[in-house]
N, C-alpha and C positions, 0 to 999 in steps of 0.2 A: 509539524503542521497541526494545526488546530481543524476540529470536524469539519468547519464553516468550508475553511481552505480545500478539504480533504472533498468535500461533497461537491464544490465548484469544479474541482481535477474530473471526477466521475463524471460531471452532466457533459463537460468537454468533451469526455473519450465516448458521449453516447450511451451510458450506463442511466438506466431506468428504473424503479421502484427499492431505492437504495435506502429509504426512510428508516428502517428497521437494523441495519444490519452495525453487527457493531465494528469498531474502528479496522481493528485489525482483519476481517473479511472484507472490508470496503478496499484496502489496499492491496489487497489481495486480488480483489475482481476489477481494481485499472490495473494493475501488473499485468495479469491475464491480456483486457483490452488493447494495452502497450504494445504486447507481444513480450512480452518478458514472463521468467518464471514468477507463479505468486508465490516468493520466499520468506513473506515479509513472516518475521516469527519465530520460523524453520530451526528446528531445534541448531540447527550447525551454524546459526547465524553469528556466534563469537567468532568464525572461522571466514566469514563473508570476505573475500575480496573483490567487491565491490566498492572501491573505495570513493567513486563519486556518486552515488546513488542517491536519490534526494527524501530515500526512506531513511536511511541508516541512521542516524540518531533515533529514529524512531522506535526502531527496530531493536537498535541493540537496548532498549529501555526495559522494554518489554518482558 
């Protein structure tokens, strides 16, 4: 996902003053909002079995 995309997700889940933040803590704090752990990152993420997550390419980039 592109920022544009990533910052439309956030106003969705109700996420506020998100201007600033860089990519990887923005998906971090809709994980959060989700209810989901914020993984996105996580050093153990080669390990994710999470196999439909709509981060994961993202993630495993990183």
């Amino acid at each position: 996902m592109n920022m544009q995309e990533i910052r439309e997700r956030a106003a969705a889940v109700g996420l506020a003053g998100i201007g600033r933040l860089r990519k990887s803590e923005l998906i971090q704090r809709i994980q959060q909002a989700e209810g989901n752990d914020p993984c996105f990152g996580a050093g153990w993420r080669h390990q994710c079995a999470e196999m439909h997550c709509c981060w994961r390419e993202d993630c495993l980039k990183e």
